[in-house]
C-alpha positions in Angstrom: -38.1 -49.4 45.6 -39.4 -49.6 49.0 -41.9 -46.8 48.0 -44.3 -50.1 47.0 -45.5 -52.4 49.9 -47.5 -54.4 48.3 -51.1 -54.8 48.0 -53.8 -56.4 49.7 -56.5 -54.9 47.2 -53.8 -54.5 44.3 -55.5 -51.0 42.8 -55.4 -49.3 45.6 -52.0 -50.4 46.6 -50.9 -49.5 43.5 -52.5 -46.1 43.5 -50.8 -45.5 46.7 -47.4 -46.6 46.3 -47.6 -44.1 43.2 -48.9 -40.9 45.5 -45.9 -42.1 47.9 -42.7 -41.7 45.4 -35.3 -48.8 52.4 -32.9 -59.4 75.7 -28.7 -58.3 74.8 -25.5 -59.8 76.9 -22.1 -58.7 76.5 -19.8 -61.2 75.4 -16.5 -60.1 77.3 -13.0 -61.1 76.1 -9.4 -60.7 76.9 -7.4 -59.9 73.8 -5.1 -63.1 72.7 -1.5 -63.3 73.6 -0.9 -63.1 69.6 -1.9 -59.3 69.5 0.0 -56.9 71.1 -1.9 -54.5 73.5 -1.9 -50.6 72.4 0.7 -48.3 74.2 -0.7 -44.8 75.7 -2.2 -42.5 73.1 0.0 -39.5 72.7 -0.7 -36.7 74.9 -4.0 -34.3 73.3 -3.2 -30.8 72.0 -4.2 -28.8 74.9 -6.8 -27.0 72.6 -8.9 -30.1 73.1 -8.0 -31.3 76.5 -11.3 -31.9 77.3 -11.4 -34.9 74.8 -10.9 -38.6 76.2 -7.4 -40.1 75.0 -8.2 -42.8 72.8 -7.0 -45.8 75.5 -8.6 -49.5 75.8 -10.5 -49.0 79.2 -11.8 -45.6 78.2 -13.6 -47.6 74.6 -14.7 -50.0 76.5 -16.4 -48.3 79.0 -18.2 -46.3 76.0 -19.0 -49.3 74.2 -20.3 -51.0 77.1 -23.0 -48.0 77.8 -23.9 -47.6 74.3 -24.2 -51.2 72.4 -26.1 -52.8 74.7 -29.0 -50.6 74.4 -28.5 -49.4 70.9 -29.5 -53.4 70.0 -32.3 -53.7 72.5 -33.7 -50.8 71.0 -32.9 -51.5 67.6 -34.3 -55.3 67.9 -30.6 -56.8 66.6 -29.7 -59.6 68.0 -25.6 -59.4 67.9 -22.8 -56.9 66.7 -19.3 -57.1 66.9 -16.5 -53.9 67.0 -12.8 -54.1 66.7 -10.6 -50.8 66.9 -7.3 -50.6 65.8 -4.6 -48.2 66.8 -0.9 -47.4 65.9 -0.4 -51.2 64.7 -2.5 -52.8 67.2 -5.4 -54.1 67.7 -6.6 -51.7 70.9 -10.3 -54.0 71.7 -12.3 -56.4 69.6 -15.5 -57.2 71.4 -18.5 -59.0 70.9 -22.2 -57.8 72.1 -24.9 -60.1 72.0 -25.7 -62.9 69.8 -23.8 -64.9 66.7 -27.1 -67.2 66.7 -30.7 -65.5 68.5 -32.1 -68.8 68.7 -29.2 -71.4 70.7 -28.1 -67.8 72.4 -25.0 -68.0 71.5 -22.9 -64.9 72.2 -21.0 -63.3 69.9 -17.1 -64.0 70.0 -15.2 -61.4 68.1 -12.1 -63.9 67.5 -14.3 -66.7 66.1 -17.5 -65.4 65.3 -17.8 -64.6 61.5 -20.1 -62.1 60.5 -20.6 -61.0 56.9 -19.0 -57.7 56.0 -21.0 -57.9 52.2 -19.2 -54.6 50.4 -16.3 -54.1 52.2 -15.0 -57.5 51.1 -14.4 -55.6 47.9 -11.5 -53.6 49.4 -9.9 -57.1 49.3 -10.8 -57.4 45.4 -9.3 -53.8 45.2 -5.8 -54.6 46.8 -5.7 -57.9 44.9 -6.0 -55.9 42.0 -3.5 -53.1 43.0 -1.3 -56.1 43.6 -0.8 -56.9 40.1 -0.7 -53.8 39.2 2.5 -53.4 40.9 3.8 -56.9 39.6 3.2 -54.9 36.2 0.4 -57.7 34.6 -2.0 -54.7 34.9 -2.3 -51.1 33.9 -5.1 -49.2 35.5 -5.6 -46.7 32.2 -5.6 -49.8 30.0 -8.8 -51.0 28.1 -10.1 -54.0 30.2 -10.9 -55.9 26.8 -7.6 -56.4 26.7 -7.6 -59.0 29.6 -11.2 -60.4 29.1 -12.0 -63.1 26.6 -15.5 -62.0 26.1 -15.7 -58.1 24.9 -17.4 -55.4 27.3 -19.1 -52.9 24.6 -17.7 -49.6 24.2 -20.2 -46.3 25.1 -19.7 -43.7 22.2 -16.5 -45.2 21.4 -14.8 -45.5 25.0 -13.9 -48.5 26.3 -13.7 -49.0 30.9 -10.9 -49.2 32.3 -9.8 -50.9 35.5 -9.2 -47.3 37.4 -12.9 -46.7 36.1 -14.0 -49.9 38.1 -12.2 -49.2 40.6 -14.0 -45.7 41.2 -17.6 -46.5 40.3 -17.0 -44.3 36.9 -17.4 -47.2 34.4 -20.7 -46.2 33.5 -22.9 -49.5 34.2 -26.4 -49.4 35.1 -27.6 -51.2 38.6 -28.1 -55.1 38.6 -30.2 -56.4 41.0 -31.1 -59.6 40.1 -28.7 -62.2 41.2 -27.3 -60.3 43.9 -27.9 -62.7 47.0 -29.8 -66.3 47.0 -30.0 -69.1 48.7 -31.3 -72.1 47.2 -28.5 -72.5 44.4 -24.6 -72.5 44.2 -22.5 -69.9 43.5 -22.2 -69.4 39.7 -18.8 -69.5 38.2 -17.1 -65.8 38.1 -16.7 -66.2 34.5 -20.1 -67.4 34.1 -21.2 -64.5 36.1 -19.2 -61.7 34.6 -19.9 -62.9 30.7 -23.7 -63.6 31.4 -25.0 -60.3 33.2 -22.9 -57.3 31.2 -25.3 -54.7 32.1 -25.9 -51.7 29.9 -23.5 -48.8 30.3 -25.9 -45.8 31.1 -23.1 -42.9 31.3 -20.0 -42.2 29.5 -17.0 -43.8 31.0 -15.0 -41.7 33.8 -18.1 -39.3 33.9 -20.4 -40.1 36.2 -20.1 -42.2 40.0 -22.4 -44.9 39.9 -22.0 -47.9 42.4 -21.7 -51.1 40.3 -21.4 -55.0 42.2 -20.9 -56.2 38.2 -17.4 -53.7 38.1 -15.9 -55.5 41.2 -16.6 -58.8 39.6 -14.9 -58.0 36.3 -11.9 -57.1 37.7 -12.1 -60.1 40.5 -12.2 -62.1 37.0 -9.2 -60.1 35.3 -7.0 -61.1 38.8 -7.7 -64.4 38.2 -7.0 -64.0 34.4 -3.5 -62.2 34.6 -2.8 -64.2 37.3 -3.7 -67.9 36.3 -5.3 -68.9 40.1 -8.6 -69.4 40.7 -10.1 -66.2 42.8 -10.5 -67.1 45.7 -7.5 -69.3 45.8 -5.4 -65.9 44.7 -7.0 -63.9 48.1 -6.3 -67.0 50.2 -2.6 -67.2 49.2 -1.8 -63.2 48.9 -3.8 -61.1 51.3 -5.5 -63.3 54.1 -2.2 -65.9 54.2 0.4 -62.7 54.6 -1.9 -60.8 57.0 -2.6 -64.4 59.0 -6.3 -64.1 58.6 -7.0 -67.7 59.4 -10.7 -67.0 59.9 -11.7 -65.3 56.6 -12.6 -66.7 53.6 -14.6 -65.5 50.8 -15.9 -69.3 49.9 -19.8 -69.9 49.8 -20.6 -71.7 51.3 -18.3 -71.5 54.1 -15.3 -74.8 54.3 -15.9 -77.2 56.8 -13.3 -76.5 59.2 -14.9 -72.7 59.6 -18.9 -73.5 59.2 -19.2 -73.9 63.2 -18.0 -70.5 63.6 -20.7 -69.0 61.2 -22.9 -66.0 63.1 -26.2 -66.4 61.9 -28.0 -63.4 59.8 -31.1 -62.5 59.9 -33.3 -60.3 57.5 -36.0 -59.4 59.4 -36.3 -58.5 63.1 -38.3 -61.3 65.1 -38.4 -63.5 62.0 -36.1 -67.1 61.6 -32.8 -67.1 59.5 -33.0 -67.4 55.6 -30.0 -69.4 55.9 -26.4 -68.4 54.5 -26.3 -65.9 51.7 -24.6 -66.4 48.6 -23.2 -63.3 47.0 -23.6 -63.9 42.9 -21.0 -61.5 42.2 -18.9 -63.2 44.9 -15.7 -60.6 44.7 -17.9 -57.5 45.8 -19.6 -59.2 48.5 -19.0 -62.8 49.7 -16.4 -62.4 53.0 -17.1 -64.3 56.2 -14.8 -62.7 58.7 -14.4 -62.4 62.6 -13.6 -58.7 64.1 -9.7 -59.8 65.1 -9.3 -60.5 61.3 -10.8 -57.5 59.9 -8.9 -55.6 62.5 -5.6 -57.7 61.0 -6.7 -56.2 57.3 -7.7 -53.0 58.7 -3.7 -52.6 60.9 -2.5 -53.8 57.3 -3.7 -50.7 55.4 -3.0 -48.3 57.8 0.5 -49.1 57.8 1.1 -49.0 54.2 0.5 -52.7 53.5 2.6 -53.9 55.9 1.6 -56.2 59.2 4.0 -58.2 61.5 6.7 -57.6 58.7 4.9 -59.1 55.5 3.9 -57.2 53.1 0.5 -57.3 50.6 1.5 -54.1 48.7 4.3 -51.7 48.9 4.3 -48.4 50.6 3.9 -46.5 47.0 1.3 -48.8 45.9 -0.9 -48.5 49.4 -0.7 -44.6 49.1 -1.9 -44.5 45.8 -4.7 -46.7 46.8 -5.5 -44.5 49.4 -4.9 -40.7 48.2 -5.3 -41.6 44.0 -3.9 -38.7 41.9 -6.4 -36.1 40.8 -5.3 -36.1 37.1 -6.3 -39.2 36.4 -10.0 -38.5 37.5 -12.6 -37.1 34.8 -13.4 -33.9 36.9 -17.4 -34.2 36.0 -17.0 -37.3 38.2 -16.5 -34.8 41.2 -18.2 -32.3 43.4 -15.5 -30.2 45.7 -15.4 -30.1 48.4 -17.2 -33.4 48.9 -15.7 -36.8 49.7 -14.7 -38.5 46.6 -13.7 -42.6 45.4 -10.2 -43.1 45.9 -8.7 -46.3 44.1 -12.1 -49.1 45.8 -12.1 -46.8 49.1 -14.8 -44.2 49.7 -13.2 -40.9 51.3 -15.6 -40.7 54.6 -13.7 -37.7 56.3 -15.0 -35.9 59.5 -14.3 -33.1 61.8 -11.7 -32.2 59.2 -9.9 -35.4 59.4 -9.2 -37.5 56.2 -11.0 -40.5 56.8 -11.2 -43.6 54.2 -13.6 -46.2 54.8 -16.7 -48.5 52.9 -20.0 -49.7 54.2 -21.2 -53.5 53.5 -25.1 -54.8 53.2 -26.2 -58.3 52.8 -29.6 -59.1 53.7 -28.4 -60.4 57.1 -25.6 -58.4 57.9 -24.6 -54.5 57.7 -21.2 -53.3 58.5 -18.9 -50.2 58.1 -15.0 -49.9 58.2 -13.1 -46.4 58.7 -9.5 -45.6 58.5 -8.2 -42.3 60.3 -5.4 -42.1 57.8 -3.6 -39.7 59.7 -4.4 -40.4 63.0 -3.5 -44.5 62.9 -6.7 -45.6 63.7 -9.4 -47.8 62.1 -13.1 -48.5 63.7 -15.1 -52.0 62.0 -18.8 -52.5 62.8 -21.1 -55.8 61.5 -24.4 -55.9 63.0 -26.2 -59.7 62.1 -30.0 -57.8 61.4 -31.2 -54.6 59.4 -32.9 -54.4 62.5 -36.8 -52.5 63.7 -37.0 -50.0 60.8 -34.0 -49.9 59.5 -31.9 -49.6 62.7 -28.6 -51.0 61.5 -27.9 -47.9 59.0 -28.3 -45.7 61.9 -26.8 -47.6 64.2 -23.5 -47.7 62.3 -23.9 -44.3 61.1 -24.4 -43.1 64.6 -21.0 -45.2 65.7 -19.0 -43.5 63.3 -19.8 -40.3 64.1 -20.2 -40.3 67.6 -16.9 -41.7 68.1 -15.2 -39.8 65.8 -16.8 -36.5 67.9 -15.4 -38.2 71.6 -12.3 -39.1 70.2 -11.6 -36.8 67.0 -13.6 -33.8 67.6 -13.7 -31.0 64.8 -10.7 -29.9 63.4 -10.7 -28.1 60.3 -11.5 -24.8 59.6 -14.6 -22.9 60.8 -17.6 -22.8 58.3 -18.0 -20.0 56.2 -21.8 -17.8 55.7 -23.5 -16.8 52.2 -25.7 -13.7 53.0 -29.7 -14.8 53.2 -30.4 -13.3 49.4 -27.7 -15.3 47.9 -28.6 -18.4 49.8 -32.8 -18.1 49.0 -31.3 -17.6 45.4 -29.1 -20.7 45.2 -31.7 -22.3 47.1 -34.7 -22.0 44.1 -31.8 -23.0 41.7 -31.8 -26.3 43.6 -35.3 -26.9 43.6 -36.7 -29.6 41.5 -36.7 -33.0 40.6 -33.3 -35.1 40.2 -32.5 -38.9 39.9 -29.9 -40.9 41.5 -26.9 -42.5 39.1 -27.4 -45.6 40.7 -29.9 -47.0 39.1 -31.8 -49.1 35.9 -32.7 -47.6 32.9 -33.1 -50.4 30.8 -35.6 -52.8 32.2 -38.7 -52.6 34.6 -37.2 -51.6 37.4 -36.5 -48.4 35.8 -40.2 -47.7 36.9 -39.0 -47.6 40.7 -36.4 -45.1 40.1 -38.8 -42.5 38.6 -41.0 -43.4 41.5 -38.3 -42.7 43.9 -36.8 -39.4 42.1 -35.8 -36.8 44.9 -37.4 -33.4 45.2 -35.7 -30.7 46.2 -37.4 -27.5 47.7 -36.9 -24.4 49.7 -37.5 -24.0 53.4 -39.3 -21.0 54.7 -36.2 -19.9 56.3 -34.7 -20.2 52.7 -32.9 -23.3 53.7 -32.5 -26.5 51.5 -34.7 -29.2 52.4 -34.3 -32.3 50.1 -37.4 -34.7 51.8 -35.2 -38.6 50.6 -32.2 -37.3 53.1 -33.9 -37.9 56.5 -31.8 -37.7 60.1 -31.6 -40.2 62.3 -34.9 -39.4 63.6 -37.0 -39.7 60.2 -37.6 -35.8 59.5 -35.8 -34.4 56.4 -32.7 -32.6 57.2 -32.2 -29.1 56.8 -29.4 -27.6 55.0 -27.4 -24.4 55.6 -25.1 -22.7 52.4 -22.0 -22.2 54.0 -19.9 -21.4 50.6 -21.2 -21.1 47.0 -23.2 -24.2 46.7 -21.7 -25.8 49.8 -24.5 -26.8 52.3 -23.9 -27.6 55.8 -26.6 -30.4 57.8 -28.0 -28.2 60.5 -26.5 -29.7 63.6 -24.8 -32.2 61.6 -21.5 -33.1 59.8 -22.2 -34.1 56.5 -21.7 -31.4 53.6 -24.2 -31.2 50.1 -22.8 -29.6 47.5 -23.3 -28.8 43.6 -21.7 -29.0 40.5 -22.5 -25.8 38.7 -22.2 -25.1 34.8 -23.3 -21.7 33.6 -24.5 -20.5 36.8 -26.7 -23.1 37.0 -26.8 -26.4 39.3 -26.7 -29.4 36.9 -25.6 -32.3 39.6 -25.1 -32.4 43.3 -24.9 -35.4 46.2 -24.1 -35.5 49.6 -20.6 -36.7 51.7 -22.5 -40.0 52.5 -23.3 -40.8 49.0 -20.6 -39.0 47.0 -18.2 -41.3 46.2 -20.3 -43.8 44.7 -24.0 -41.6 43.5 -24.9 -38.3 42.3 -28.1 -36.5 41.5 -28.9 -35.2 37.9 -31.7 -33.0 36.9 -34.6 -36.0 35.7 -35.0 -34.9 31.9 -38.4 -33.8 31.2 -39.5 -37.0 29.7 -39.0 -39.3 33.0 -39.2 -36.8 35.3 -42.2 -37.8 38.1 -43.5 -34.2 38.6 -45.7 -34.9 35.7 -45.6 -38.5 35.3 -46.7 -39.7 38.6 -50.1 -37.4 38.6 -50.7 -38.4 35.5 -49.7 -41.9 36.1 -52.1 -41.8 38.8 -55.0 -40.1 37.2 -54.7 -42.8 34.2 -55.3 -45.4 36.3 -58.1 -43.4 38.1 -59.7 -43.2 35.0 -59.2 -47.0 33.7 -60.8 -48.0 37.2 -63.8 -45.9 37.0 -64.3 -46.6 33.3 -64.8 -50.5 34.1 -66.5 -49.9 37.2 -69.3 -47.8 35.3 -70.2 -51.0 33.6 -71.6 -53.1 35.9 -73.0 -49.8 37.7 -75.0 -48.8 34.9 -75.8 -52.3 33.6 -77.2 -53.0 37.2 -79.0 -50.0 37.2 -80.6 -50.2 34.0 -81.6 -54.2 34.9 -83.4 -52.7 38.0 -85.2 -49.9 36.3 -86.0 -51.8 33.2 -84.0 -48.8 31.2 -83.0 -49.4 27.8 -79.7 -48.1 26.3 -79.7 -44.7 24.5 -77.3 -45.4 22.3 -77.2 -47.9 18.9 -76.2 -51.7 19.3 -73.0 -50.8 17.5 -72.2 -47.7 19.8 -73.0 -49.8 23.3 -70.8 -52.5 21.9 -67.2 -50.0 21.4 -68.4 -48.6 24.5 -68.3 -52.4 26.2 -65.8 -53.3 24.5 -63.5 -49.6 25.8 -64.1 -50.7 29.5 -63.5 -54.2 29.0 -60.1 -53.5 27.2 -59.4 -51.0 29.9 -60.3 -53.9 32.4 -58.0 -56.2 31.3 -55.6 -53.3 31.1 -56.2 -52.0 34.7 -55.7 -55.8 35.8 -52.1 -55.8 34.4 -51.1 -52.8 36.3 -52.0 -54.6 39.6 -50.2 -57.7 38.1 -47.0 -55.2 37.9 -47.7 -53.7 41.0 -48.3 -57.3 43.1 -45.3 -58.6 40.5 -42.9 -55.7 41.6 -43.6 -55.6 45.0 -43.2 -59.8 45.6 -40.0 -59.2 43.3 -38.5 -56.8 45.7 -39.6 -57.9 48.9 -37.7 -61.5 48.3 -34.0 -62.5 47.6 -35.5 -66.1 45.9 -37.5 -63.8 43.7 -35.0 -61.3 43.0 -32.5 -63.8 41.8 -34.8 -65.4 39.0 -37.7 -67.2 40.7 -40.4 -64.5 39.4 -39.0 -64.5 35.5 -41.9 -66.7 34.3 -44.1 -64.0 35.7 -42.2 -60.8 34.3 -42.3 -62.6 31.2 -46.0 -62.9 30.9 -46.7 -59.6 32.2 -44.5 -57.7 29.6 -46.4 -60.2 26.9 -49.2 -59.1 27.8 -48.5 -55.7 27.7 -47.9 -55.9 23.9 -51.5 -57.8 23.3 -53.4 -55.8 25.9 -52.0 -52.0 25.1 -52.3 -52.5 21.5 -56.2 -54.0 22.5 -57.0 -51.1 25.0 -55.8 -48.5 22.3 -58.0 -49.6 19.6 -61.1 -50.2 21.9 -60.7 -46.7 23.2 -60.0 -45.5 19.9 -63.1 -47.1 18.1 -65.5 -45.6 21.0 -64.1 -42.5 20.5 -64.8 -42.0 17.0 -68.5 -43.5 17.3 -68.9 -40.7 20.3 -68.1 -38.1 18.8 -70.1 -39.0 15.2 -73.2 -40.3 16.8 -74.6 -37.1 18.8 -73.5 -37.6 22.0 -73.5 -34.9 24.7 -69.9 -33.3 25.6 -69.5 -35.6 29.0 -69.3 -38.5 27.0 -67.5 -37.3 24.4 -64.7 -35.6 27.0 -64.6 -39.0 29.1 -64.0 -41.0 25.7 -61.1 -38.6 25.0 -59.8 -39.3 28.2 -60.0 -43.1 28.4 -57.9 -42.5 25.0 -55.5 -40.6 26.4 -55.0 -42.6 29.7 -54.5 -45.9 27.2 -52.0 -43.6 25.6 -50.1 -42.4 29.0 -49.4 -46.2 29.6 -48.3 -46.7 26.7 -45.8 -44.1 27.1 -44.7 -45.4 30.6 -44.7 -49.1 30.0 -42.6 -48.4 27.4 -40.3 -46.1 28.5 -39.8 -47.6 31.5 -39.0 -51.4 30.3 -42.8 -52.6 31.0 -42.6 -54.1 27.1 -38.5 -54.5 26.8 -39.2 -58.7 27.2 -35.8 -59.2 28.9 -35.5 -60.2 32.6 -32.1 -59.0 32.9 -32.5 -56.7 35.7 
């Protein structure tokens, strides 16, 4: 979706965005006398004696020689990182600013930052909660807690362990997502109003879903008879003594003061505070002591300070969820997988669980070294110059995980050169993400954004959407059948192979939650985006020859060579394809506004959508006759062959876009998107 910039001359912009296919101080603090300081880390295997021991002064010396200038660099004002370790809290710290403007720093016991997604791990363990009290069964057919019906897909209905692993099938929703001139709709408003389409069979196919989170927030507060956010308040942040996290938007009095501020765009002044539609998968205002709290809490089985928010059994199967319960098309060994709302993030061979969180303000990660007792939270309050908060936490993650937990699983293995050019070509083409629309105009993104996959010279995998931290494409290495290792890198992409052929791979990073599938012939952009393109090359030229040759003719005092009857369909062709050409740059301005603003995105465009799919249906119909009519008088009334192969191709380019507006949801009339 970012492929489209917007347009200052709207045909050109639209053209292009088709030929392209997302001053720091240190706020120091001692930790409280509430939270007990972490004892010495046991002693290192003396295979890696060369790696620091995980202790309080040795963090905070790295974290004081690599936050600083990360946020300079990346233009984000403030961050805050808490690290946990065998039941304690071993730093929480604060580095720059809560709020740019009054320079206030950071304070990672009061500060709260928004940690968007992750706040669903707290849906998931309110969920798992009543699982264990026995009000819910995760193979059971959510219907039968909802009083509104979620459709069934060729006969199968979702299922809460479904939601809980991204399987239900659902389609992407964007619209709604964040806002901020309006209240927080109901959760049963929400959930009942915005039942997107389900686009795969249920339990098939990973596909990250915001709606899924808030339909089973809404069956908690069914089964259970409290309000939502009422339930979190009284059985996770209560037990764990989270005093200074709330999901509530906007925030209660008594914690608005403590509010970081969030900003969307480097350099630019605050939106204000974000509210989450889908409240349950996104709405958490936290401070890094508390999300430490949450993060101790899962580590030790649910337990913290001697209360408990889920037994030992239930935490485990949360964390490690049995494989024969999982639909094993929904996988793609030996890559990181969903577990019961966690993401597997493992590294260096360690099993790692984890989730990242995006608002439009804020971007954070959590990780939990399951076997090693130790948790790392990140929340930046900026996407930062160019997109620096993704790498930033991406480049946390892993770089502590290398000076702290360096690489210990077993050594990769090597596929011969033939075999790996061979399984190389099998890869190449062009796939689409699961995450995504199919049933409304934004469809038209996703083709634009489809990922091609191609062979290197050295017959290494190069897939150009997956770039490194510096912006070139990574390379990719076979290291097993279909296994691919990133060259100098940790993360693994692998395939799902049927037949001998590749039919769906992804990527650690993104395999939990997405997968890529071959783009069926009929949406697939390495045929419909030249001749998308080339369409609207020919619309544009065909109404620009009018005036030229009109102009031309006035100044030479030429008449037409054609009859009266003829130069009308031919006037009437490139005015059709005029008005035609116009509502393409009305999409492509319409999109572009849509997606570059949350206000927009959450309903304030509609009018506009409406009008342009209206016009669609007057305007294609129009352009189709015109073009036809011209083309039948050319090719009766003598003309040469360049007229006669130009009218066949204004016909055809009338016809192309009629093909992708209505493929792609340009004439669905919905705005549910």
């Amino acid at each position: 979706m970012r492929a489209i910039k917007g347009a200052a001359v709207a045909v050109f912009a639209l053209l292009a965005a088709l030929g392209s296919a997302q001053g720091q101080t240190r706020q120091e603090t001692t930790t409280p006398p509430a939270v007990k300081a972490a004892g010495p880390a046991p002693t290192a295997p003396s295979a890696l004696s060369a790696t620091p021991a995980l202790t309080k002064a040795d963090l905070d010396l790295w974290l004081d020689g690599y936050m600083p200038y990360a946020l300079r660099t990346g233009d984000i004002p403030g961050a805050v990182v808490t690290v946990v370790k065998d039941g304690q809290i071993l730093t929480t710290r604060g580095f720059g600013y809560a709020d740019r403007d009054k320079r206030t720093p950071v304070d990672p016991y009061r500060s709260l930052f928004r940690p968007g997604s992750i706040s669903k791990l707290f849906t998931w363990t309110a969920v798992m909660q009543q699982v264990e009290a026995g009000k819910l069964d995760l193979d059971k057919d959510v219907n039968a807690y909802l009083d509104f019906k979620i459709p069934p897909r060729h006969g199968k209905p979702v299922t809460l362990r479904q939601l809980m692993t991204h399987t239900a099938g659902f389609e992407e929703v964007a619209k709604g997502i964040i806002f901020y001139d309006r209240p927080e709709p109901t959760l049963r408003d929400y959930v009942k109003n915005n039942v997107p389409k389900r686009i795969f069979d249920a339990g098939t196919t990973p596909a990250y879903s915001n709606y899924g989170t808030a339909l089973a927030a809404y069956i908690v507060e069914r089964v259970s008879g409290e309000k939502f956010n009422d339930y979190l308040d009284r059985h996770v942040m209560a037990p764990l003594k989270m005093s200074n996290t709330t999901f509530r938007q906007p925030l209660p009095a008594n914690l608005a003061a403590q509010a970081a501020i969030g900003y969307s765009k480097p350099g630019k002044p605050s939106s204000g505070f974000e509210i989450v539609g889908p409240a349950p998968a996104g709405s958490a205002s936290s401070t890094g002591e508390d999300m430490g709290r949450f993060m101790i809490a899962q580590l030790q089985d649910g337990e913290l300070d001697g209360a408990r928010i889920l037994s030992a059994a239930t935490a485990r199967t949360m964390h490690d969820s049995p494989l024969d319960k999982v639909d094993p098309r929904s996988l793609i060994p030996p890559l990181d997988r969903m577990e019961l709302g966690f993401f597997e993030t493992s590294i260096n061979g360690r099993t790692v669980i984890g989730h990242l969180g995006d608002t439009e303000g804020f971007h954070s990660s959590l990780h939990l070294y399951m076997n090693d007792g130790v948790g790392l939270y990140l929340s930046v309050n900026s996407g930062g110059r160019e997109g620096a908060a993704g790498v930033l936490r991406t480049a946390v993650f892993r770089d502590f995980s290398d000076r702290y937990f360096p690489y210990a699983g077993p050594p990769d293995g090597k596929v011969d050169a033939k075999t790996a050019a061979e399984h190389a070509k099998l890869m190449s083409g062009v796939w689409w993400v699961s995450r995504r629309a199919d049933s409304n105009f934004l469809s038209l993104f996703y083709m634009l954004e489809q990922t091609k996959v191609t062979v290197g010279p050295n017959g290494q995998l190069l897939v150009a959407s997956l770039t490194a931290a510096n912006g070139r494409p990574r390379e990719w290495v076979e290291i097993a059948p279909y296994v691919w290792r990133e060259v100098g890198g940790h993360d693994r992409l692998a395939a799902q192979v049927v037949d001998g052929k590749p039919v769906r791979w992804s990527w650690d990073f993104g395999s939990p939650f997405m997968v890529f599938d071959r783009a069926p012939a009929a949406r697939s952009s390495a045929w419909l985006l030249p001749a998308l393109i080339a369409s609207l090359a020919v619309l544009a030229l065909s109404f620009l020859y009018w005036p030229i040759v009109a102009l031309v003719r006035r100044r030479y005092k030429a008449k037409a060579d054609i009859s009266v009857k003829a130069l009308t369909a031919s006037r009437a062709a490139r005015a059709s394809l005029g008005l035609l050409l116009g509502l393409f740059i009305g999409w492509g301005v319409g999109l572009a506004q849509l997606m570059s603003s949350p206000a927009a995105l959450a309903g304030g465009l509609d009018w506009l959508m409406w009008t342009l799919q209206a016009l669609g249906w007057v305007l294609l119909p129009l352009a189709l006759a015109a073009t036809g009519w011209n083309l039948w008088l050319t090719w009766t009334d003598g003309r040469g062959w360049p007229r006669k192969v130009w009218s066949v191709l204004m016909v055809l380019a009338v016809l192309l876009l009629f093909y992708v507006a209505f493929t792609f949801g340009l004439l669905a009339m919905r705005v549910a998107y």
